[in-house]
C-alpha positions as a LaTeX table, in Angstrom:
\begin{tabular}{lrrr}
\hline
Residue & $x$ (\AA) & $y$ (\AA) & $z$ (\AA) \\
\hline
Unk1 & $-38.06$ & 94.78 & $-38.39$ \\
Unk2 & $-39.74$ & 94.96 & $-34.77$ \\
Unk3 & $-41.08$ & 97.77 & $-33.48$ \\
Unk4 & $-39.13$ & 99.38 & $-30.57$ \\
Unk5 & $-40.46$ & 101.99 & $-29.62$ \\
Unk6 & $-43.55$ & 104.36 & $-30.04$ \\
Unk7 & $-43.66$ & 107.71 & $-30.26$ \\
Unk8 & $-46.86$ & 109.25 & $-29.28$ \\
Unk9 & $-48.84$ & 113.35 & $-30.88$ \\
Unk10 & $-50.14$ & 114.33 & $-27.65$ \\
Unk11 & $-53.54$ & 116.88 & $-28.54$ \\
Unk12 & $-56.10$ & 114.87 & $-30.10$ \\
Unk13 & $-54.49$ & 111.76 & $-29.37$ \\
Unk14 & $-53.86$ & 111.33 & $-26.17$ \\
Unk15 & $-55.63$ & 114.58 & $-24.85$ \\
Unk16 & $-58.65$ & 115.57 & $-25.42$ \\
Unk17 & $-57.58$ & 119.12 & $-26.48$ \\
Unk18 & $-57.92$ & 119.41 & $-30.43$ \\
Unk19 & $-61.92$ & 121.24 & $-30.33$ \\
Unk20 & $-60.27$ & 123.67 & $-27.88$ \\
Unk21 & $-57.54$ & 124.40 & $-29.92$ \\
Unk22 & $-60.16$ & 125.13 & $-32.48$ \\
Unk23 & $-61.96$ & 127.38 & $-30.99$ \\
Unk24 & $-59.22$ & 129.08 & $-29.26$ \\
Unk25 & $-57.89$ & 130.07 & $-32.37$ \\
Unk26 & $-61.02$ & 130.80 & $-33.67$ \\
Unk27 & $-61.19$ & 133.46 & $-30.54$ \\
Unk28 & $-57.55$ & 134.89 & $-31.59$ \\
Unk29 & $-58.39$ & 135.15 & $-35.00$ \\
Unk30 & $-61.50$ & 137.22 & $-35.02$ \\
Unk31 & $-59.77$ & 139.32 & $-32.20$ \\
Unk32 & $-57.04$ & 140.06 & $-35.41$ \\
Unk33 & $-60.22$ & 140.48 & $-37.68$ \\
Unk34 & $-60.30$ & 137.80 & $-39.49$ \\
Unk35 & $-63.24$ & 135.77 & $-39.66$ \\
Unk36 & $-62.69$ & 132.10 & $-40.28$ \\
Unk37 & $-65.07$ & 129.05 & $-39.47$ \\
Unk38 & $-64.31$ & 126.86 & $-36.68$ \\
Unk39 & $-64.70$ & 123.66 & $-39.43$ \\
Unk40 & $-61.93$ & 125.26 & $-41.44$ \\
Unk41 & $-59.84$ & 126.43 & $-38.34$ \\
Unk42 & $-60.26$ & 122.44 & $-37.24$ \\
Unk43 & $-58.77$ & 120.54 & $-40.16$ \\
Unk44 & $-55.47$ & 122.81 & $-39.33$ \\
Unk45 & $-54.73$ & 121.69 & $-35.86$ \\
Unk46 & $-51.99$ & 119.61 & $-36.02$ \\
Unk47 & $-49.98$ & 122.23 & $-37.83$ \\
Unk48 & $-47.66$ & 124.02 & $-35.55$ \\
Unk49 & $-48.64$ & 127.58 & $-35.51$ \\
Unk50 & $-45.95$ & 128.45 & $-38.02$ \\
Unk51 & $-47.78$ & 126.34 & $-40.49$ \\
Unk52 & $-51.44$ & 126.72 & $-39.37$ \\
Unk53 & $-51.69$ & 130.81 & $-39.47$ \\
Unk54 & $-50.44$ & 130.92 & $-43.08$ \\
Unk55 & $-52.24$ & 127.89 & $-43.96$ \\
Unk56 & $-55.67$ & 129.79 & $-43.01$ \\
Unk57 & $-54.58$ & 133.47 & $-44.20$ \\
Unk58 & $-53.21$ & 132.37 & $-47.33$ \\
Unk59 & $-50.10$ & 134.12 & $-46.46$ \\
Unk60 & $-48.80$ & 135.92 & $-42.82$ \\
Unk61 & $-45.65$ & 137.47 & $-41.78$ \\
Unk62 & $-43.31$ & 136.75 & $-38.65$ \\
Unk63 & $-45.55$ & 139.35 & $-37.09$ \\
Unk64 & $-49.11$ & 137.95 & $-37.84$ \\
Unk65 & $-47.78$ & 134.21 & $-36.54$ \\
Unk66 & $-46.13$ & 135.72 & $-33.08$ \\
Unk67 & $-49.22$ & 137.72 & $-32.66$ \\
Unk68 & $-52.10$ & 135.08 & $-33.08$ \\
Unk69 & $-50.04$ & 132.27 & $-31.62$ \\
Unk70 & $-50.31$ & 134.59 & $-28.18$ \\
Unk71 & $-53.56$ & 135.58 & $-28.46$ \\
Unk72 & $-54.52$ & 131.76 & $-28.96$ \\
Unk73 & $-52.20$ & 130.70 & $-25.90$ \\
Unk74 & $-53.66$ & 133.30 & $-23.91$ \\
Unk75 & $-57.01$ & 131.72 & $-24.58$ \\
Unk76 & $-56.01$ & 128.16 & $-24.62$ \\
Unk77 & $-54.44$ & 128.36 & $-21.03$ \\
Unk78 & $-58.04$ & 129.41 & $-19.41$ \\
Unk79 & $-58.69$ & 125.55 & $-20.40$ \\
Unk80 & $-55.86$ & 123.63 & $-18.80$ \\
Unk81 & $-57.37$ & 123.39 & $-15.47$ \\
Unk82 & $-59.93$ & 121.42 & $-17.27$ \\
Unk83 & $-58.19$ & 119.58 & $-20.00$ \\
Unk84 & $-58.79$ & 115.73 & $-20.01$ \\
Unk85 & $-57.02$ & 112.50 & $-20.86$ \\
Unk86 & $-58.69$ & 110.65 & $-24.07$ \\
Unk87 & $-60.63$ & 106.92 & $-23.16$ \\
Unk88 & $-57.07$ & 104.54 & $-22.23$ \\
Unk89 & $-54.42$ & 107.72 & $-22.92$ \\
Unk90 & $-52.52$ & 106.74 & $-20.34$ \\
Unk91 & $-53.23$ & 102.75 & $-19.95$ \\
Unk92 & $-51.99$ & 102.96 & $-23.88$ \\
Unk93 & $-48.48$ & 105.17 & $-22.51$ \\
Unk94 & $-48.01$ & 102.56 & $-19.80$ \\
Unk95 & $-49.00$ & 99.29 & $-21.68$ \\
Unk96 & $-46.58$ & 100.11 & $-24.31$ \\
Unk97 & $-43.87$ & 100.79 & $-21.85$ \\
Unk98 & $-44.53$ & 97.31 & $-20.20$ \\
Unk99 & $-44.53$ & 95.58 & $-23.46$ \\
Unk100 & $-40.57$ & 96.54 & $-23.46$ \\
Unk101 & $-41.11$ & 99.70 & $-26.21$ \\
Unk102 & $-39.32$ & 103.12 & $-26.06$ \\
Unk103 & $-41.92$ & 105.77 & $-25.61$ \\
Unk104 & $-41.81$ & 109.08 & $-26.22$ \\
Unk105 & $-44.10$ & 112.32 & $-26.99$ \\
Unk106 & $-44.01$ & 113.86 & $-29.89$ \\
Unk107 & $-45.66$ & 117.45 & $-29.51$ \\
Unk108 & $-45.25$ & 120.74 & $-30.95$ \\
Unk109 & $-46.67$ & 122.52 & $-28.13$ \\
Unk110 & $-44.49$ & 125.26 & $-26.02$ \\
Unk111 & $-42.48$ & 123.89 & $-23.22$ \\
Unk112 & $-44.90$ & 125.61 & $-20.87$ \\
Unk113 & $-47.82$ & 123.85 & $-22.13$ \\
Unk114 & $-46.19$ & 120.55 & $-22.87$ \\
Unk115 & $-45.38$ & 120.12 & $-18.70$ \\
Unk116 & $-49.79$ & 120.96 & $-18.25$ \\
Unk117 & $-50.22$ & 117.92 & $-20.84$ \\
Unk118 & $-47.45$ & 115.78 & $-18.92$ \\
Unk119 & $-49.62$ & 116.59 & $-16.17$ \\
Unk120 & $-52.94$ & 115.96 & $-17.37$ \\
Unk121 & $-51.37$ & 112.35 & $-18.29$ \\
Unk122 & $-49.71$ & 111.67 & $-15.42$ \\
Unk123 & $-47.23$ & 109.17 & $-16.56$ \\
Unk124 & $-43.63$ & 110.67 & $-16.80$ \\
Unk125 & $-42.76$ & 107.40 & $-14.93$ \\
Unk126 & $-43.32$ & 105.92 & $-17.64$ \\
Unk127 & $-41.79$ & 107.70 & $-20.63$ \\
Unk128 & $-38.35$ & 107.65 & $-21.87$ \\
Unk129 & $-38.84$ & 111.58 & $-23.61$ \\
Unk130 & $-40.16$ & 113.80 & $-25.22$ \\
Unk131 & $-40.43$ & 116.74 & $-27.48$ \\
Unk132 & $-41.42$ & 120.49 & $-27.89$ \\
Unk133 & $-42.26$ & 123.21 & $-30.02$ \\
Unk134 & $-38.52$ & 124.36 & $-29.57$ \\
Unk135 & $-36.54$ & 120.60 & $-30.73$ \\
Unk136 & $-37.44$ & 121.28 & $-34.56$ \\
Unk137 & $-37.31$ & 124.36 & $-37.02$ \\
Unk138 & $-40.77$ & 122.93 & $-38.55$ \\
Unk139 & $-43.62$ & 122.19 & $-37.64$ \\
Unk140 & $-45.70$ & 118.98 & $-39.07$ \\
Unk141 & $-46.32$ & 118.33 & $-41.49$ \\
Unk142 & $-42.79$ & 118.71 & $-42.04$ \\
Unk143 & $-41.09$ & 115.39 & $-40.36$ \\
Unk144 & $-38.89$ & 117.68 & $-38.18$ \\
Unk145 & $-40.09$ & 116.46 & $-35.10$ \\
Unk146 & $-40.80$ & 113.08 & $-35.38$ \\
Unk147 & $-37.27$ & 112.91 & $-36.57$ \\
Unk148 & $-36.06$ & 114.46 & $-33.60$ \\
Unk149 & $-38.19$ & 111.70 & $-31.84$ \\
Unk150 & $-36.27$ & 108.99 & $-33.83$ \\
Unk151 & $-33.41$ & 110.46 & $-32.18$ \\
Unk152 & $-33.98$ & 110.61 & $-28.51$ \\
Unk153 & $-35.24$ & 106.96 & $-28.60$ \\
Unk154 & $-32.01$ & 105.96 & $-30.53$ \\
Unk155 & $-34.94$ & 104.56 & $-32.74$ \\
Unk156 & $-34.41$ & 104.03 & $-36.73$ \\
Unk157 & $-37.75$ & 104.82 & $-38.58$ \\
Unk158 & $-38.78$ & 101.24 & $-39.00$ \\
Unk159 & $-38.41$ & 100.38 & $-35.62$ \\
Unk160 & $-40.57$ & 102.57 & $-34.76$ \\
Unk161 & $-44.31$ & 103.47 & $-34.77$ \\
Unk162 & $-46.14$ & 106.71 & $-34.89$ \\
Unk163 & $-49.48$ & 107.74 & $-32.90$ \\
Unk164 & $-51.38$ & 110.78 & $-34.25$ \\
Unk165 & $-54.90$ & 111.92 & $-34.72$ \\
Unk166 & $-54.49$ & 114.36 & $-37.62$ \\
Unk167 & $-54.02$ & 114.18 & $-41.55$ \\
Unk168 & $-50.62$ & 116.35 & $-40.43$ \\
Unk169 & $-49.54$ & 114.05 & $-38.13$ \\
Unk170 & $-50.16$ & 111.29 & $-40.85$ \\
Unk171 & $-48.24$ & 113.09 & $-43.43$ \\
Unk172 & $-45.10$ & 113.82 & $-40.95$ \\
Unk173 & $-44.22$ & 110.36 & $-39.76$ \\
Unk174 & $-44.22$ & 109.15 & $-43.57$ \\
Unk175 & $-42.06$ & 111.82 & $-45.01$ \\
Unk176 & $-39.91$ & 110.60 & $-41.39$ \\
Unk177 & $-40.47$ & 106.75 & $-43.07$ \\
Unk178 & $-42.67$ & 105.84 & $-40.03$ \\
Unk179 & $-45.82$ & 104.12 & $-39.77$ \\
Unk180 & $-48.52$ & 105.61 & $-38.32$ \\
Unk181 & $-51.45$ & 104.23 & $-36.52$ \\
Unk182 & $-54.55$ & 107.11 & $-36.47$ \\
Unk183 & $-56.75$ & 107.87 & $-34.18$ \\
Unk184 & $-60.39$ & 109.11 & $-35.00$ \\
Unk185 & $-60.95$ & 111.11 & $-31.40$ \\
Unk186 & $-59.59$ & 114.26 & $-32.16$ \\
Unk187 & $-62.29$ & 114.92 & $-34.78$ \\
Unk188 & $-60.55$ & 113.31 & $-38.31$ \\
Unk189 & $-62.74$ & 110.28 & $-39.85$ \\
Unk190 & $-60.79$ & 106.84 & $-40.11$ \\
Unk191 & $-61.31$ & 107.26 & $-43.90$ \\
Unk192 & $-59.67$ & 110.81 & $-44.48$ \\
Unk193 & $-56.91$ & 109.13 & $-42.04$ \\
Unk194 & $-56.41$ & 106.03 & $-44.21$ \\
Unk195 & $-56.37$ & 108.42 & $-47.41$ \\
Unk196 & $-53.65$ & 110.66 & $-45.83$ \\
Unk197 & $-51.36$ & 107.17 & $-45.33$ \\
Unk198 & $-52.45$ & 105.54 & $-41.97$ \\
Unk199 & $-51.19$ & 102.29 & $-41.29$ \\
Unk200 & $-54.55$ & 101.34 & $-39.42$ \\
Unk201 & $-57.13$ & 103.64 & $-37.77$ \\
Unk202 & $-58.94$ & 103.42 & $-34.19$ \\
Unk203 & $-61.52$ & 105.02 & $-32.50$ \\
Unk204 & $-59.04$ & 106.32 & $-29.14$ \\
Unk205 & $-56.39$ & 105.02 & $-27.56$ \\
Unk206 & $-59.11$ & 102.71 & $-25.64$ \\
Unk207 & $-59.86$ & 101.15 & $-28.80$ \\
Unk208 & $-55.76$ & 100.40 & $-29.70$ \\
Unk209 & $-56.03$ & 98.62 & $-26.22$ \\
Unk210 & $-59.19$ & 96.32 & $-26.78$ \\
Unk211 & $-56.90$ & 95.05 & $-30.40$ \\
Unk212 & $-53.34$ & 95.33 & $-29.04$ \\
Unk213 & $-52.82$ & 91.68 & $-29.82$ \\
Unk214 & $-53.02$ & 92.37 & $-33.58$ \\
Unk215 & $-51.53$ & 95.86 & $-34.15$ \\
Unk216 & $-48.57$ & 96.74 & $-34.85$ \\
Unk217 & $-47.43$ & 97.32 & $-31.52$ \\
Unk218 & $-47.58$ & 93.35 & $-30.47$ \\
Unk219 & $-44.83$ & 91.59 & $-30.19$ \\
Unk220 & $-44.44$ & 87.89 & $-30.40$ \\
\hline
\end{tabular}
């Protein structure tokens, strides 16, 4: 079936925010005493924070989560005065949009920080929605979201495609039944993406651009 629309991660993959998130939790964690590398703490983001904390403790209570997900969005909010598109972020948002597709973001961050993203993309002319932290119960790798980004395109999950950077974001859209087209700029090698399930991997959005014509997203 045709692809209709596209539904777009946002850190990592259109922003280039997944390092800081690394170190930012990094930051919170040692502040909580625990001492974690910033390697490990890296090949978590993508995880919401209800998945991520546990995922590095081994194990954390209501309490642990609320408390390091403030002390990293403490941190991470120094940064957004000088957070950055990705190469083509938002020539990729717009092209898709001209080509006819439903687009939408897909992001588990708060509301708060989701409008500082919107921003830092600058085109909500161009979207059709979006999604935060507080539109699913579960974070990815659970499909929660991108389901919930099925629904606000009126999108079934073959007509639609999936842009993420992460091994999580790989693993969500195909429990959702959705393809998913990696990205290699937020730090995850094309070959740990293609292992998790990608479709097809590219460098950045940039790099999507320069091969529209014979990925998934062209239509004849």
């Amino acid at each position: 079936m045709a692809v209709r629309g596209v539904l777009f991660d946002v850190d990592g993959t259109l922003v280039d925010s997944g390092y800081i998130h690394a170190v930012c939790w990094w930051q919170a964690l040692r502040q909580q005493g625990h001492d974690i590398s910033t390697a490990t703490i890296h090949r978590s983001i993508g995880m919401g924070s209800d998945r991520l904390v546990p995922h590095l403790l081994g194990s954390a209570d209501d309490e642990d989560i609320t408390a390091l997900s403030a002390a990293h969005d403490t941190l991470y909010s120094t940064y957004w005065s000088r957070l950055r598109p990705l190469p083509g972020a938002a020539d990729l948002v717009r092209r898709a949009h001209d080509a006819g597709l439903i687009t939408i973001l897909v992001s588990s961050a708060g509301a708060i920080e989701l409008e500082v993203l919107r921003r830092v993309l600058d085109v909500d002319d161009v979207l059709d929605d979006s999604t935060s932290a507080d539109d699913g119960d579960r974070s990815k790798p659970d499909p929660d979201l991108v389901e919930v980004g099925l629904r606000k395109g009126d999108l079934t999950p073959d007509e639609a495609v999936f842009i993420g950077d992460a091994v999580w974001d790989v693993e969500a859209s195909a429990r959702a039944g959705v393809r998913c087209l990696a990205m290699e700029c937020g730090g995850t090698s094309a070959a740990e993406l293609r292992a998790a399930g990608a479709h097809t991997t590219y460098r950045d959005p940039a790099d999507l651009l320069d091969n529209w014509a014979a990925s998934l997203l062209h239509q004849d």
